[in-house]
C-alpha positions as CSV (number, residue, x, y, z in Angstrom):
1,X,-1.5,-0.4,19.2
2,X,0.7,2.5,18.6
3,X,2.8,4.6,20.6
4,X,3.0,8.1,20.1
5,X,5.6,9.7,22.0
6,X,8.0,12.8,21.0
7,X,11.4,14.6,22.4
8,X,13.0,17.6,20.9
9,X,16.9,18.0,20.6
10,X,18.3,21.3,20.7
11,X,18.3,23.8,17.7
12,X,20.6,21.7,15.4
13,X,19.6,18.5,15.8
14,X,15.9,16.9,15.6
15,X,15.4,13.6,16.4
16,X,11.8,11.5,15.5
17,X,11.4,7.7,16.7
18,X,9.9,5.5,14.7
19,X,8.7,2.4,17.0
20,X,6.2,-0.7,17.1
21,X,3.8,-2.6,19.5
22,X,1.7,-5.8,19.6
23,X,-1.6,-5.3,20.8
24,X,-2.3,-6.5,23.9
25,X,-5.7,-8.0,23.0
26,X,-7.9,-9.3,20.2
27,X,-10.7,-7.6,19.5
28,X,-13.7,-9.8,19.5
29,X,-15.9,-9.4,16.2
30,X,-19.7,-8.2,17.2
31,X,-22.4,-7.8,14.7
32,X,-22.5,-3.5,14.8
33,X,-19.2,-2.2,16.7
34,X,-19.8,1.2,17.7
35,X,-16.3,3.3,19.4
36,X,-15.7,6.8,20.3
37,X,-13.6,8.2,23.3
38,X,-11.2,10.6,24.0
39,X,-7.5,10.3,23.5
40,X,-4.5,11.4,25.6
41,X,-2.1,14.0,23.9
42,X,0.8,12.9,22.6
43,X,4.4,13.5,24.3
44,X,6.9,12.0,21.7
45,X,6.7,12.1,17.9
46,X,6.6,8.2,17.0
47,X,4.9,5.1,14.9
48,X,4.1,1.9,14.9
49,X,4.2,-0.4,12.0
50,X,2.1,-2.8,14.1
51,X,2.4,-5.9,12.7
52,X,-0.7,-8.6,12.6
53,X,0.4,-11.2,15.0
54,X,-2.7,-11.3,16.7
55,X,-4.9,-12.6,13.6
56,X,-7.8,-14.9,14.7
57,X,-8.0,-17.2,12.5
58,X,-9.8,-19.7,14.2
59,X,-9.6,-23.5,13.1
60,X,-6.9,-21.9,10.9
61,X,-6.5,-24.2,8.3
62,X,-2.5,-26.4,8.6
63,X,-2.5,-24.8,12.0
64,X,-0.9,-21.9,10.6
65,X,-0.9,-18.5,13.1
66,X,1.4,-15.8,12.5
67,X,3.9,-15.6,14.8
68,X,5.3,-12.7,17.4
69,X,8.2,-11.3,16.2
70,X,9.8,-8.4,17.2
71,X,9.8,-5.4,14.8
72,X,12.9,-3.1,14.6
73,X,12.4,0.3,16.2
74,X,14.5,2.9,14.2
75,X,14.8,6.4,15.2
76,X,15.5,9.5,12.7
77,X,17.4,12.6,13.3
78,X,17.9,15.6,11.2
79,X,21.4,17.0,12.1
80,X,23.7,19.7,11.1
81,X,27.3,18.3,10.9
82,X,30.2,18.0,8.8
83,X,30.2,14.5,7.7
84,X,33.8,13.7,8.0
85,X,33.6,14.2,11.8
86,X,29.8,12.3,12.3
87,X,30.6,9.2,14.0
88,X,28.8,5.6,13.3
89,X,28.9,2.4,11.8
90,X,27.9,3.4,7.9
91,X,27.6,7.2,6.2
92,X,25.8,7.0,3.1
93,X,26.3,9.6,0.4
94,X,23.6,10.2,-2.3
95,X,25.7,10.4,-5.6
96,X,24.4,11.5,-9.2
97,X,26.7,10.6,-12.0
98,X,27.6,14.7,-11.3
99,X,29.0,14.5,-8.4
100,X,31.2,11.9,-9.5
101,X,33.1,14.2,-11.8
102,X,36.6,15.1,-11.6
103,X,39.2,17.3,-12.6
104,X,42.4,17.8,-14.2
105,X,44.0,15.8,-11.0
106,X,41.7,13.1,-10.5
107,X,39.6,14.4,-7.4
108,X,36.6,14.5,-7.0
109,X,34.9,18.4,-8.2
110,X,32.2,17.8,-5.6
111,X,32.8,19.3,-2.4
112,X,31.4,16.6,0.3
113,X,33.3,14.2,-1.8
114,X,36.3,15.7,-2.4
115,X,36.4,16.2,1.7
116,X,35.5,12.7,2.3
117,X,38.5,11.5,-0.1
118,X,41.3,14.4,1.2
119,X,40.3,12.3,4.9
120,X,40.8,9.2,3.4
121,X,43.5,9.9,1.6
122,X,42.3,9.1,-2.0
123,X,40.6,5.9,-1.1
124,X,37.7,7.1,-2.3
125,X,38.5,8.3,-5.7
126,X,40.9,5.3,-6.2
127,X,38.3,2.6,-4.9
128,X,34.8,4.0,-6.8
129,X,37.1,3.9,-10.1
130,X,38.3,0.4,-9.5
131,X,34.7,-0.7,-9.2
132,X,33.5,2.0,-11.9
133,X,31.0,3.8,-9.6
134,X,29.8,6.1,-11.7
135,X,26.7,7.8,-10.3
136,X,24.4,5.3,-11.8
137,X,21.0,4.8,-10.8
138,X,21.1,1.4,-8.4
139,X,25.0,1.3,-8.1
140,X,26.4,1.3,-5.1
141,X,29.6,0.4,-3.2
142,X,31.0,0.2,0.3
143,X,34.4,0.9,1.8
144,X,35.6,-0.6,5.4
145,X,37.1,2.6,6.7
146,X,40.3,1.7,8.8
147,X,40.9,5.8,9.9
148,X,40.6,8.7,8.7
149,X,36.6,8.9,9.0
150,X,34.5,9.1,12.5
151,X,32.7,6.6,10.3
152,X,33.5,2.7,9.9
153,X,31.8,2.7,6.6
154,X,31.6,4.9,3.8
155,X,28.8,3.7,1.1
156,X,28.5,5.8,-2.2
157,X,24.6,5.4,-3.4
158,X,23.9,6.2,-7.3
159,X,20.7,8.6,-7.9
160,X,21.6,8.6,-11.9
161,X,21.6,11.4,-13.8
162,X,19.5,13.6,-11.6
163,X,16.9,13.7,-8.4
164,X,14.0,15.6,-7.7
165,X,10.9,13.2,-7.5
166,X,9.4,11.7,-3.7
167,X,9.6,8.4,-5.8
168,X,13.6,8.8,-6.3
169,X,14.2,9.8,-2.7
170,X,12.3,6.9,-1.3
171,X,14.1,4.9,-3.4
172,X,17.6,6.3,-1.6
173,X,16.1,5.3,1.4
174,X,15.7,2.2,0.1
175,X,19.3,1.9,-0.8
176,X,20.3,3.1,2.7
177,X,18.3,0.0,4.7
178,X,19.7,-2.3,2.0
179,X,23.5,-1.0,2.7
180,X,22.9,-1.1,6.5
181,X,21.3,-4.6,6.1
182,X,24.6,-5.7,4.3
183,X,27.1,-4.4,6.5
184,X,25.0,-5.1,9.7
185,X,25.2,-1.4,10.8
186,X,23.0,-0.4,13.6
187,X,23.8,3.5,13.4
188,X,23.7,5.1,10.1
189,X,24.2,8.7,8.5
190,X,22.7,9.5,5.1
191,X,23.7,12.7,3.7
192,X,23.1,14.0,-0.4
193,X,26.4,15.0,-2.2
194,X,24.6,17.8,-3.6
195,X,21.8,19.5,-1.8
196,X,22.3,23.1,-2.6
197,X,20.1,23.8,-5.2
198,X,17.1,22.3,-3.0
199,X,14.8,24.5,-1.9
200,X,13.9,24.8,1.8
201,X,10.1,23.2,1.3
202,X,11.7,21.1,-0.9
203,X,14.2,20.2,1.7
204,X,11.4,18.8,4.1
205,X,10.1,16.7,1.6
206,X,12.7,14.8,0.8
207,X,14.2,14.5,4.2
208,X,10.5,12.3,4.7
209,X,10.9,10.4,1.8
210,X,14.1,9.1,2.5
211,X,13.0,8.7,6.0
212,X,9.7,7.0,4.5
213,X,12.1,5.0,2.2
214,X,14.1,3.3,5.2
215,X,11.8,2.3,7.0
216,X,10.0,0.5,4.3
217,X,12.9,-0.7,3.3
218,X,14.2,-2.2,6.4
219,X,10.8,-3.6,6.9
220,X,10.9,-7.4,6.1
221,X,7.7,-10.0,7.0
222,X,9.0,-12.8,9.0
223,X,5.3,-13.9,10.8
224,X,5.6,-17.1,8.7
225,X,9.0,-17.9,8.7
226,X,10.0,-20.7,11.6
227,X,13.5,-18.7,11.8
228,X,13.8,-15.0,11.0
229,X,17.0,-12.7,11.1
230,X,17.1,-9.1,13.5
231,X,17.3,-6.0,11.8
232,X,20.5,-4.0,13.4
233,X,19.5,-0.8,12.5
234,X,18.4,1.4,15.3
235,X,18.8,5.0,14.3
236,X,19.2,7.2,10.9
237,X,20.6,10.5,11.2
238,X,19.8,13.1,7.9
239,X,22.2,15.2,7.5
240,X,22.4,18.8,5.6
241,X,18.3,19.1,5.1
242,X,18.0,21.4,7.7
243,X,16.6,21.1,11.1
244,X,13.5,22.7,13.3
245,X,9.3,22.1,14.0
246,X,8.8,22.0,9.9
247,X,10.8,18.9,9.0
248,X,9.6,17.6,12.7
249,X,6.3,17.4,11.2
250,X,7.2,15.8,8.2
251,X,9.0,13.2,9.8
252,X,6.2,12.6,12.1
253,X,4.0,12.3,9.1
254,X,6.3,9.8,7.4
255,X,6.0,7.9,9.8
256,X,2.8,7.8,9.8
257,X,2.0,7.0,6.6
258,X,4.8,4.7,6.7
259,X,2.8,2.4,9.0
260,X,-0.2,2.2,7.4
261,X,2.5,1.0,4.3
262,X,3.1,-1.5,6.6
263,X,0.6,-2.6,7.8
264,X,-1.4,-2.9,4.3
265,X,1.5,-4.7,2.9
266,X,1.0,-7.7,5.9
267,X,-2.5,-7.7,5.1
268,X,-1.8,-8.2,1.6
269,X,0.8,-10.9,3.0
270,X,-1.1,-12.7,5.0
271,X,-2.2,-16.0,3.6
272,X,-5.8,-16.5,2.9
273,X,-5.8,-19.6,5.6
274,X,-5.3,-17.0,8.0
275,X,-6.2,-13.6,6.5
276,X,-10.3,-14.8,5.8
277,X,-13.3,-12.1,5.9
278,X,-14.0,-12.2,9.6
279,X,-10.4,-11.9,10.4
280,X,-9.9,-9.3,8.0
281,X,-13.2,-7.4,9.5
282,X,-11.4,-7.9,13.0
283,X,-8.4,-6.3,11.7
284,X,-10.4,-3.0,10.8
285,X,-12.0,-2.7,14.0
286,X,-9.3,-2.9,16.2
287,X,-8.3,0.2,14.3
288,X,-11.8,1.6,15.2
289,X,-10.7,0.7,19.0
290,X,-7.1,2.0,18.2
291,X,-8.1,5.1,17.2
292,X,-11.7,5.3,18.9
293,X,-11.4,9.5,19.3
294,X,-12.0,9.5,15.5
295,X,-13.1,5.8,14.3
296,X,-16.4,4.4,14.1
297,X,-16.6,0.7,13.0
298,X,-20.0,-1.1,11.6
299,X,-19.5,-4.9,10.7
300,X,-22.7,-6.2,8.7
301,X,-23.4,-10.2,8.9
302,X,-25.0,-11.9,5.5
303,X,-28.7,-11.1,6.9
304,X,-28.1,-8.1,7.2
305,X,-26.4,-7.3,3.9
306,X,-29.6,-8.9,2.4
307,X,-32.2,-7.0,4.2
308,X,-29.9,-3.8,2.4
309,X,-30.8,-6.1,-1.0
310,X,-26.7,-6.8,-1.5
311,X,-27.5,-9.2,-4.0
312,X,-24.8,-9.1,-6.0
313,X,-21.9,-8.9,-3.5
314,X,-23.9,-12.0,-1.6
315,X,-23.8,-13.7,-4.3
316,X,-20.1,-14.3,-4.8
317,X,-20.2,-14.9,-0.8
318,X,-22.4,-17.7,-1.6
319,X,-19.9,-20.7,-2.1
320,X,-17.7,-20.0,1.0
321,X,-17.9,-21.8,3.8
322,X,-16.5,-18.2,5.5
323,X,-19.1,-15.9,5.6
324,X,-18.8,-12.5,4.3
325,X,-18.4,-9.6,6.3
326,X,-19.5,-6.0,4.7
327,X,-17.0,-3.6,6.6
328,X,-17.5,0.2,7.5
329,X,-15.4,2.3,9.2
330,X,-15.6,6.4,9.3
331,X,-13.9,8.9,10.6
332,X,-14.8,12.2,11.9
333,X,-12.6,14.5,12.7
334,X,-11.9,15.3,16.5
335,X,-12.9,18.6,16.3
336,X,-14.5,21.7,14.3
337,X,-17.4,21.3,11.1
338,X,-16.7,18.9,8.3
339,X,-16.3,20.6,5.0
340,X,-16.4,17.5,2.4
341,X,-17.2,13.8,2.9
342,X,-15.0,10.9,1.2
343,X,-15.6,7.5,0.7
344,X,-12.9,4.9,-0.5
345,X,-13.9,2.0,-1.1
346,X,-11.6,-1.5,-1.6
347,X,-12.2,-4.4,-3.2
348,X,-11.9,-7.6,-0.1
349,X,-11.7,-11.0,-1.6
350,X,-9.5,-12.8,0.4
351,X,-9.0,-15.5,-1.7
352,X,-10.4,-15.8,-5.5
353,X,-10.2,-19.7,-6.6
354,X,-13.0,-19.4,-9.2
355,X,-11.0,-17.8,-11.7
356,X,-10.6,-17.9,-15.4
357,X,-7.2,-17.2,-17.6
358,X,-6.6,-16.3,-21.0
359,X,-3.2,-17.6,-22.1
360,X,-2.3,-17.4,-25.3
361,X,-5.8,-15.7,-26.3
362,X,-7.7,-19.1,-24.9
363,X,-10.2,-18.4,-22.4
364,X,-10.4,-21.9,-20.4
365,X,-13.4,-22.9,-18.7
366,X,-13.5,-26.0,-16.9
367,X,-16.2,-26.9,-14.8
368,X,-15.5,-29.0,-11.7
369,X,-17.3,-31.3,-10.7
370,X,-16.6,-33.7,-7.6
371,X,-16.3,-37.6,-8.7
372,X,-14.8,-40.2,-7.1
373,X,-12.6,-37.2,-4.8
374,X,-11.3,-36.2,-8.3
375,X,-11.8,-32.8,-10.5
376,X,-14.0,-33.9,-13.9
377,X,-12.5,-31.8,-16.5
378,X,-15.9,-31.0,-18.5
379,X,-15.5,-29.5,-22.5
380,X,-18.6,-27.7,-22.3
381,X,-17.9,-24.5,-19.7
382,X,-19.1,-24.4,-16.2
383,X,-17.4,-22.5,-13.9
384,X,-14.1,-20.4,-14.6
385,X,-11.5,-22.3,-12.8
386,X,-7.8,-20.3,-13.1
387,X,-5.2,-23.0,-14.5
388,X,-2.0,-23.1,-16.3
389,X,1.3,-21.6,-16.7
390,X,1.7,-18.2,-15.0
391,X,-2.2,-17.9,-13.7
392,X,-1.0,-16.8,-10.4
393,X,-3.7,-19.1,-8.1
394,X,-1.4,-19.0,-5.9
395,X,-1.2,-15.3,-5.7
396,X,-5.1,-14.7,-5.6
397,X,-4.6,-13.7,-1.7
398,X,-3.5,-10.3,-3.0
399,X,-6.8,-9.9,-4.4
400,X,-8.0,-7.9,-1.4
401,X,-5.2,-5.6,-2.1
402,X,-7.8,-2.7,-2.8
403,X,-8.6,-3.2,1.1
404,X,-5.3,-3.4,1.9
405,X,-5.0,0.0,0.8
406,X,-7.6,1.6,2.4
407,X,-7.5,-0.2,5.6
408,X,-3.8,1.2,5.2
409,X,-4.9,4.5,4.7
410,X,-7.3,4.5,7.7
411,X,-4.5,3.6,10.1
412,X,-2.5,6.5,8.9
413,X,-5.2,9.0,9.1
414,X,-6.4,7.5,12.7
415,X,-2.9,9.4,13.7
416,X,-2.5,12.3,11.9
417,X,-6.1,13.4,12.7
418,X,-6.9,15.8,9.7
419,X,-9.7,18.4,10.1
420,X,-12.5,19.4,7.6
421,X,-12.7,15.9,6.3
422,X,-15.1,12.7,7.5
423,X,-14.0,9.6,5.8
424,X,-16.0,6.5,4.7
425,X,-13.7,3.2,4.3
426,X,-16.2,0.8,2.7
427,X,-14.4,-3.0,2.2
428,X,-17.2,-5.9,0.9
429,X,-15.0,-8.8,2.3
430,X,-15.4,-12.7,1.2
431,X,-14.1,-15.7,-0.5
432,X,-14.7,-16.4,-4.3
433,X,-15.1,-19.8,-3.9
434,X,-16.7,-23.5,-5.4
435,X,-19.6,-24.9,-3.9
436,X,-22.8,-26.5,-5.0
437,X,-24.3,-22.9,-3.1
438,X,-21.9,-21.1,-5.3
439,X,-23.0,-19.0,-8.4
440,X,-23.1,-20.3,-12.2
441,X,-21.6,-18.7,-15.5
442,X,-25.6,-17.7,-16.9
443,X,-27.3,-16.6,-13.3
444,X,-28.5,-13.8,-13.0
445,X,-28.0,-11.1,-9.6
446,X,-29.6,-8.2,-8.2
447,X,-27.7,-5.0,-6.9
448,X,-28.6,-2.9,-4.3
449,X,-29.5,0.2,-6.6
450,X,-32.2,-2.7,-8.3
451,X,-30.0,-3.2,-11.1
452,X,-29.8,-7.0,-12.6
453,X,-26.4,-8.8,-14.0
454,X,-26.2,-11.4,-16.2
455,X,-23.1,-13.5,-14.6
456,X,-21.2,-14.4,-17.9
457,X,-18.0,-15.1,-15.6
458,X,-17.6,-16.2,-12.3
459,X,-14.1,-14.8,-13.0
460,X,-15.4,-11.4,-13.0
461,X,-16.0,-11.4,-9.2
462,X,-14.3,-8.1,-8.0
463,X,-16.8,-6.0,-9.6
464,X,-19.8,-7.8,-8.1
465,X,-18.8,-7.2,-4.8
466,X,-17.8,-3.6,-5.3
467,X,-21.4,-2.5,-7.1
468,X,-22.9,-3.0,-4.1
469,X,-20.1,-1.5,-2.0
470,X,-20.4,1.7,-3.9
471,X,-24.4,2.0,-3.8
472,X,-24.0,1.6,-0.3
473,X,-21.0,4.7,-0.1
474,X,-23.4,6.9,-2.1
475,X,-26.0,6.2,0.5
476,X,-23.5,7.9,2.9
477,X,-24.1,11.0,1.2
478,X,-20.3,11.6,0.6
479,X,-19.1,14.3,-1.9
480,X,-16.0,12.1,-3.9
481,X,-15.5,8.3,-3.8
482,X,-12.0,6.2,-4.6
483,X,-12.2,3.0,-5.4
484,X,-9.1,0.3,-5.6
485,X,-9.0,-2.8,-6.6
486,X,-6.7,-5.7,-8.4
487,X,-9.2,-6.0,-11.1
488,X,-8.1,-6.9,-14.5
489,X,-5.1,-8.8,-15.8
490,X,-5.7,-6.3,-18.9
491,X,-4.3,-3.5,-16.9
492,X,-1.1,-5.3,-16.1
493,X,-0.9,-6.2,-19.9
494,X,-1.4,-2.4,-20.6
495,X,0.6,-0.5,-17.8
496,X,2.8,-3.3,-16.6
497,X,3.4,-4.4,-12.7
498,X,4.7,-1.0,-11.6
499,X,1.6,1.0,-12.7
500,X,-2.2,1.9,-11.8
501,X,-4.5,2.5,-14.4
502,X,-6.6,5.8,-13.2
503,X,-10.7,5.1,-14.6
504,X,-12.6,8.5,-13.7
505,X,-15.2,11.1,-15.9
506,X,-14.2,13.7,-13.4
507,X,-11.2,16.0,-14.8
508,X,-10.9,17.7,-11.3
509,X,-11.0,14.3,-9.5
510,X,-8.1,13.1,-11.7
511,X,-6.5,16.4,-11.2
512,X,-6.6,16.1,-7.3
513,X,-5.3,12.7,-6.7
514,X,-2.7,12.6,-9.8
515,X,-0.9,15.8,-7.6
516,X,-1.6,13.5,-4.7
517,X,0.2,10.5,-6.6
518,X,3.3,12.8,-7.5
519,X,4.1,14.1,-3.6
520,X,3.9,10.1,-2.5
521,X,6.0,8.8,-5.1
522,X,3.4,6.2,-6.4
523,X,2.8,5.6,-10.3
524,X,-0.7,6.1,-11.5
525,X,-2.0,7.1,-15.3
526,X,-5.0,7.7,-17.0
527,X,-7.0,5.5,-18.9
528,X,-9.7,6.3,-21.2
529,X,-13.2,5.7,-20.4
530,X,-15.0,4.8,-23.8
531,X,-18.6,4.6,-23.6
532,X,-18.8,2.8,-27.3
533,X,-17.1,0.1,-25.6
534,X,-20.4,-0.5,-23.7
535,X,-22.4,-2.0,-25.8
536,X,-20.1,-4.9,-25.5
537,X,-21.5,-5.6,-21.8
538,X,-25.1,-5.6,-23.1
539,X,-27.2,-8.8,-21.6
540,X,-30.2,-10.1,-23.8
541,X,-32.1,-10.7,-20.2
542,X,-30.6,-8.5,-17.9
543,X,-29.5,-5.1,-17.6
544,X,-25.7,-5.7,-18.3
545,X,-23.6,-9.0,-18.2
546,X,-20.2,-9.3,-15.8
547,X,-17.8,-8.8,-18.6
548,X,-17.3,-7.7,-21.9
549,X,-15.0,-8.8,-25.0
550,X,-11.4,-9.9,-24.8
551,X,-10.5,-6.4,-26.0
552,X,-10.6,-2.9,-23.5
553,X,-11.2,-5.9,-20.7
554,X,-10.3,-3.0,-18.0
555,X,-12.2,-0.3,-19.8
556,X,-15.2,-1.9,-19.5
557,X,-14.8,-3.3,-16.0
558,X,-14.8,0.4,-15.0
559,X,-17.9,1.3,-17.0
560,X,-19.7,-1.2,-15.3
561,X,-19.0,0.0,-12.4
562,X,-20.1,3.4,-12.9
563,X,-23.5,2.2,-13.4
564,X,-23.1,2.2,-9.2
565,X,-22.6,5.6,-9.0
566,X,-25.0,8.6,-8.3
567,X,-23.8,10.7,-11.2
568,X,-24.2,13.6,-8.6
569,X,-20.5,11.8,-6.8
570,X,-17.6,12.3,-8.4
571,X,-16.2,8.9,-8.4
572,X,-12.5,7.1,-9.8
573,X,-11.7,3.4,-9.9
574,X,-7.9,2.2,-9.8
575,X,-6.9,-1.1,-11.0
576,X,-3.9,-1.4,-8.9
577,X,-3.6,-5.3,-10.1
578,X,0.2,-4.9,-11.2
579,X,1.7,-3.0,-8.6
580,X,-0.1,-4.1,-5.4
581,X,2.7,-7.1,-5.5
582,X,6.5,-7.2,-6.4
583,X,7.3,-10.4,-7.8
584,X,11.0,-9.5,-7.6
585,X,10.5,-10.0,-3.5
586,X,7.6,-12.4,-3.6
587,X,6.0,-9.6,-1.1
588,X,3.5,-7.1,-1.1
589,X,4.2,-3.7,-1.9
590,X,1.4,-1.2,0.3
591,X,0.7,0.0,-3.1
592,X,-2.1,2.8,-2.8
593,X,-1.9,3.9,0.8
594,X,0.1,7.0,0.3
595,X,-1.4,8.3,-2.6
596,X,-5.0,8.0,-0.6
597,X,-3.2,9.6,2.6
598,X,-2.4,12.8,0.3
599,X,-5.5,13.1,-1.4
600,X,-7.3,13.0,2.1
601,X,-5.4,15.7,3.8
602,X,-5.0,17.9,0.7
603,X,-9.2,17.7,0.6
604,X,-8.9,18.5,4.5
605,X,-6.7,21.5,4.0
């Protein structure tokens, strides 16, 4: 699926291509897939942000496929040049308000500004005052450059006051693809206005976000659209971040990570008449067969989640008319001992119809109940049926965003190759669903660690499915397990849509992936995990009920479940429910798949 090729430019210039493939063939979905081979060596740096074109949905429902556009292959290089003689279609400057300064004459203080203007004969100056540019944080403008430049464009990018996180740099990046996508440039320069005071490690990281940053930001889903617009941008060139095998290797690994961004975002995409549990097992094993020198792939059927006593995880699979799929990949490294086994494990439902919603502090239950080819609206419960203003039903196919993440993750990984580590990817995938096979608000379910739960909520699905998902990593014998998944609505309420709320009892856990968090640029923080609260998820004829009260709603999903956790595994949960989606762009976000990437290779080293 991915092409990994690399050439070298000479000392001053470095050059890394960032490219994409369709497979050539489905992979057929067997009950166990076992894969291991050798791979060829690469001979070009690359990636592939291989898009999922080849999703078997079969009988898809509205005869919906995704269809086989071409992705944009965009190639980077890290160049030493003075930026008034580069030649291209757009050269983007990074500006803080700073840099915008100027003195006693009106010119620009800043010296890559102050050239640029001197070339263009006060243009510049003249042209970012008429449209008060002033460094801002999101302003931008762009000049058509008769002469003066080797450039046809000049676009002035605001930072704000100041720049120094992987989150800000990405976000230039951003800002790059969006001014190339506006002016239709296909070759583009992006250079800082002031890069002096950055150190040289320093230098390497943010020459990878910004390339990380483009690329995401170029990328745009157009599977489902009947018409869909090329991307002209073909290469990037960074310029005054320094050159050489270092920042090779960082772009290398941006791109990388980059497509497993990608491809967890058109996961998370992908509509649930297309995107079901089979199809989303399929998807995981052709990354087994991708990457077959380090993957293993195990695919268990609904008999043989029950002979492993899955009970709760089968029984949200119950009502579906898809059947569930329990998904396990791991990875081992090519070569030399393993030092520390990790499991992440991602929440899978493909689609969650069976839903409550609490709008305006109203729970609403509404049972359904087919009559005359019409939903009876019943006042005495039944099952929890999302409805209403703002309740997102529509949305529920980002519900498997948690597996989105670490699928994501394990396409990355499959290409950088880490040593030290093995790597469990766990994903219980199926459908909450209605059905007269489905479960009720009152039964009662059976983990595979023997535990019994009261099901007070049929909303309260997620957790079912992962209890049993994290007995069965812990069975693994693994040292640390992750776990993502769009849990709660309460941690949106609490930390907003750009946010993940961090559940652990391990202060080194927290400590390792919130470093990991700040080198990718994703938001996480730390929420509290008060046992008092537990009483709350007490059952009268089970161990523990589904949910709790109205109040600390994500606090005490996490506590429940840590009761699936060997207290001997140092375990965190994520509720990534607000920024797994950005409602701004109607489109997934890859949310989570960086941050894992990082904490992987940071155990590794």
């Amino acid at each position: 699926m991915a092409s990994r090729l690399a050439s070298f430019a000479s000392s001053s210039t470095l050059t890394t291509s960032f490219l994409a493939s369709t497979p050539s063939s489905p992979l057929f979905l067997i009950r166990t897939l076992t894969l291991r081979s050798t791979s060829l060596s690469p001979t070009r740096l690359s990636f592939a942000a291989v898009p999922l074109r080849r999703l078997m949905a079969r009988a898809s429902l509205g005869l919906t496929h995704p269809s086989n556009t071409e992705t944009p292959k965009v190639s980077f290089a890290a160049k030493e040049v003075d930026v008034a003689e580069w030649k291209g279609d757009l050269l983007a400057v990074g500006v803080t308000e700073k840099d915008v300064a100027r003195d006693g004459k009106s010119k620009f203080e800043n010296p890559i500004l102050n050239a640029l203007d001197s070339k263009l004969g006060g243009l510049l100056a003249e042209a970012s005052s008429e449209e008060d540019f002033t460094g801002k944080l999101g302003q931008s403008t762009v000049l058509r450059i008769g002469a003066g430049l080797g450039s046809k464009r000049v676009a002035l990018l605001g930072l704000g006051k100041s720049v120094s996180t992987t989150a800000a740099y990405k976000s230039l990046g951003e800002a790059v693809a969006t001014a190339a996508k506006s002016s239709q440039a296909a070759h583009v320069a992006v250079v800082l206005a002031s890069s002096q005071g950055i150190s040289a490690e320093s230098k390497l990281s943010t020459a990878s976000a910004i390339a990380s940053g483009t690329v995401l930001g170029t990328f745009e889903d157009h599977r489902f659209k009947s018409e869909s617009k090329k991307s002209a941008l073909k290469s990037v060139d960074i310029i005054g971040l320094g050159t050489g095998p270092e920042l090779e290797k960082k772009l290398k690994h941006a791109g990388d990570v980059s497509s497993g961004v990608v491809f967890g975002r058109e996961l998370v995409n992908s509509p649930a008449n297309v995107l079901t549990p089979g199809v989303l097992a399929e998807e995981a094993s052709k990354i087994a067969s991708t990457y077959s020198d380090v993957f293993t792939a195990k695919i268990l059927d609904a008999d043989q989640c029950k002979e492993l006593k899955m009970g709760s995880y089968l029984g949200v699979a119950a009502a579906s008319a898809n059947p569930p799929h329990f998904i396990h990949l791991c990875y081992k490294p090519p070569s030399g001992p393993v030092n520390v086994k990790l499991a992440l494990v991602g929440k899978g439902l493909t689609f969650d119809r069976v839903l409550s919603i609490i709008d305006f502090g109203v729970v609403l239950h509404v049972s359904y109940i087919e009559e005359y080819g019409a939903p009876y609206i019943a006042r005495n419960g039944g099952y929890n049926i999302k409805t209403g203003p703002g309740c997102m039903i529509e949305l529920m196919k980002f519900d498997m965003g948690g597996s989105a993440a670490v699928f994501g993750a394990a396409k990355a990984l499959g290409q950088i190759k880490p040593l030290g580590v093995e790597v469990h990817f766990i994903v219980a995938a199926c459908e909450n669903m209605i059905s007269g096979t489905g479960m009720r608000p009152g039964d009662i379910l059976t983990a595979s660690n023997g535990k019994t739960i009261e099901v007070n909520n049929t909303d309260a699905e997620g957790r079912l499915t992962l209890a049993d998902a994290l007995v069965y990593a812990c069975n693994q014998g693994v040292d640390k397990i992750i776990d993502l998944a769009t849990l709660t609505g309460a941690c949106i309420i609490a930390l907003g849509p750009s946010i993940a709320g961090v559940f652990t009892p391990s202060d080194d856990l927290a400590k390792e992936v919130f470093d990991a968090s700040e080198a990718s640029g994703e938001k996480l923080w730390r929420m509290p995990m008060e046992e008092s609260y537990w009483e709350s998820m007490k059952s009268g004829v089970a161990d523990m009920v589904n949910t709790g009260g109205r109040q600390g709603g994500a606090i005490t999903a996490a506590l429940f479940l840590k009761q699936f956790v060997d207290e001997k595994v140092q375990w965190m949960h994520i509720d990534l429910a607000g920024p797994v989606w950005n409602e701004k762009q109607r489109c997934a976000t890859g949310f989570g798949v960086a941050t894992l990437v990082e904490w992987v290779l940071r155990n590794a080293s």
